[in-house]
C-alpha positions as YAML, in Angstrom:
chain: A
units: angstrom
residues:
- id: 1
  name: UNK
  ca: [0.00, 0.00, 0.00]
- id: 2
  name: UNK
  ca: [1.33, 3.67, -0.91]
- id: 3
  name: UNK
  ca: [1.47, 6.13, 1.50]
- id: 4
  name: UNK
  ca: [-2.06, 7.85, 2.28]
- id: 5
  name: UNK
  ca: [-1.27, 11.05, 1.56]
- id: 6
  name: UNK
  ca: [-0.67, 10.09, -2.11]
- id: 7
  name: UNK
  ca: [-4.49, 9.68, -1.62]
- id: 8
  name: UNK
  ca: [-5.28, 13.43, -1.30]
- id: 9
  name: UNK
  ca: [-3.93, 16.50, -0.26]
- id: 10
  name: UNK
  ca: [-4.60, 17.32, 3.58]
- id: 11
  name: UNK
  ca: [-4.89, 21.00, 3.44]
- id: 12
  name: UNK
  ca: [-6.15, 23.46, -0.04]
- id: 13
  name: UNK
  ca: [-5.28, 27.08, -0.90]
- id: 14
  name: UNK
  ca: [-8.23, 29.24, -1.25]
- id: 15
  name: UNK
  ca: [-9.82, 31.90, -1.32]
- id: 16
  name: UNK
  ca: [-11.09, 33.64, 2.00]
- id: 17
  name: UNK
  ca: [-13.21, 36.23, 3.12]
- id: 18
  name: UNK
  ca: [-11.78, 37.40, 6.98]
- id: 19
  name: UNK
  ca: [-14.21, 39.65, 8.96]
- id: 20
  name: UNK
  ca: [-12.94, 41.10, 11.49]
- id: 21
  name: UNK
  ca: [-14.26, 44.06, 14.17]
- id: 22
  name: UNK
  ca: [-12.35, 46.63, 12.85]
- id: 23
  name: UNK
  ca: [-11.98, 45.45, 8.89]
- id: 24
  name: UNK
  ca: [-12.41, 43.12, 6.34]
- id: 25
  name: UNK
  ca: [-9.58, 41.58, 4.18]
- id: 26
  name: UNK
  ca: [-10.08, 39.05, 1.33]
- id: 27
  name: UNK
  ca: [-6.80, 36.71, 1.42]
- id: 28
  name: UNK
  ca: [-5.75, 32.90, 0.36]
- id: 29
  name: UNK
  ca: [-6.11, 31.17, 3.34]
- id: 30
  name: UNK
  ca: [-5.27, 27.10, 3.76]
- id: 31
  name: UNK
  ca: [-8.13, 25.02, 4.40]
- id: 32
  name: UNK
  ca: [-8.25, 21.44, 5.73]
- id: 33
  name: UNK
  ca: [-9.33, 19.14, 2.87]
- id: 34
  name: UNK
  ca: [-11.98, 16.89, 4.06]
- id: 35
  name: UNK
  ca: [-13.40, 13.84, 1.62]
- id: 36
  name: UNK
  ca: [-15.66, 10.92, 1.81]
- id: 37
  name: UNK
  ca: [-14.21, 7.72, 2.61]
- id: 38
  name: UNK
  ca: [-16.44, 4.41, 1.81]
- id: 39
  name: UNK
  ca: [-15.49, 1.55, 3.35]
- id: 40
  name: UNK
  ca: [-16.46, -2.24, 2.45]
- id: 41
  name: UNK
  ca: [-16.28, -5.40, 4.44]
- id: 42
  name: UNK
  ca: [-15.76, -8.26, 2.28]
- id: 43
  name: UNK
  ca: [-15.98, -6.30, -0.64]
- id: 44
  name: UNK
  ca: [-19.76, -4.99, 0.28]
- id: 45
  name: UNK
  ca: [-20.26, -1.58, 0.89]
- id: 46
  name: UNK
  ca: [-19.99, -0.96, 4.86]
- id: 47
  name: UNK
  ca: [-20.70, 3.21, 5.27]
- id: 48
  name: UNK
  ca: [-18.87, 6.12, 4.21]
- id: 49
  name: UNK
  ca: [-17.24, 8.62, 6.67]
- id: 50
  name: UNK
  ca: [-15.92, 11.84, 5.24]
- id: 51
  name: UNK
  ca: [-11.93, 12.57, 6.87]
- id: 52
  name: UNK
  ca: [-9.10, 14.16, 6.56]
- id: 53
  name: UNK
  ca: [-6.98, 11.95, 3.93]
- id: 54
  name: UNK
  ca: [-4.12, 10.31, 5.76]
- id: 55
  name: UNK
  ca: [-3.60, 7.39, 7.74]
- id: 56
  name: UNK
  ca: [-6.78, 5.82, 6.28]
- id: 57
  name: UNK
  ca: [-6.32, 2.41, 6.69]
- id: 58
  name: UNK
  ca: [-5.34, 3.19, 10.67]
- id: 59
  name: UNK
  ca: [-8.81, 5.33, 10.88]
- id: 60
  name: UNK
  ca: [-10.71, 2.10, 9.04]
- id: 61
  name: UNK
  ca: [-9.04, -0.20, 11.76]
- id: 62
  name: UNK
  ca: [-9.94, 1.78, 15.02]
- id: 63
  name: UNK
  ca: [-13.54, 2.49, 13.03]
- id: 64
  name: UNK
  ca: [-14.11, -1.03, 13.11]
- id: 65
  name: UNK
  ca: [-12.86, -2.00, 16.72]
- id: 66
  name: UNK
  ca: [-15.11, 0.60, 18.21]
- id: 67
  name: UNK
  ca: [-18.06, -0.75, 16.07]
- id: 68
  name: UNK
  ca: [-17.16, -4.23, 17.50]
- id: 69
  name: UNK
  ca: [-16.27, -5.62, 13.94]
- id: 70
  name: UNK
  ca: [-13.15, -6.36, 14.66]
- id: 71
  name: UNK
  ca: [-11.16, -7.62, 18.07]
- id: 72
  name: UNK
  ca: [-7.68, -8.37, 17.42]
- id: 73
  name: UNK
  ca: [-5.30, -8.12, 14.07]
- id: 74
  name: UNK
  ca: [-5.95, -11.62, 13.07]
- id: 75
  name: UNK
  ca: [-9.45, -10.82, 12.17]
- id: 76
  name: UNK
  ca: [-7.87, -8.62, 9.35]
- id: 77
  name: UNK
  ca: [-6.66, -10.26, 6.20]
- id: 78
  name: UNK
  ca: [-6.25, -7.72, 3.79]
- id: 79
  name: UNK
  ca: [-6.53, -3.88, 3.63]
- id: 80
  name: UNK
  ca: [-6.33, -1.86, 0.42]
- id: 81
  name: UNK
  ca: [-7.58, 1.32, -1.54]
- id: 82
  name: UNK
  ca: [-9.80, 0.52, -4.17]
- id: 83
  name: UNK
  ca: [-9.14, 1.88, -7.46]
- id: 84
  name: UNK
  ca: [-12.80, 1.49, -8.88]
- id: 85
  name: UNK
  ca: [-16.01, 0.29, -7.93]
- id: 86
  name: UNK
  ca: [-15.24, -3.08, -7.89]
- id: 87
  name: UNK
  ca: [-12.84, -4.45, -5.59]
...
């Protein structure tokens, strides 16, 4: 697996109106980046979560502990980005 970041970029350069009490500027500002994630259990769709792209596959494992999926590594045999709809 690549590194998550290659995913998405984390944070976006735009354009930003700041109000403030005593005037208003227009600037580029950077902007956390924040994108759905869908996430399948045996190749079914599970839900999708919108995040913050990085360390997706860490986020997917602590998702699914909470949620009582999972309970220990062995019950994970394979984790991977899917390129298309089917994986």
């Amino acid at each position: 697996m690549g590194q998550d970041d290659a995913m998405g970029r984390v944070t976006r350069r735009h354009a930003v109106l700041r109000v403030g009490p005593e005037e208003t500027i227009r600037r580029i500002d950077s902007l956390a980046v924040e994108e759905p994630l869908e996430i399948r259990l045996n190749g079914e769709p599970y839900l999708v979560t919108m995040r913050t792209p990085g360390n997706d596959v860490d986020l997917v494992h602590g998702l699914l502990y909470s949620e009582g999926i999972i309970s220990e590594r062995s019950d994970i045999v394979l984790a991977r980005y899917c390129a298309g709809v089917r994986c």
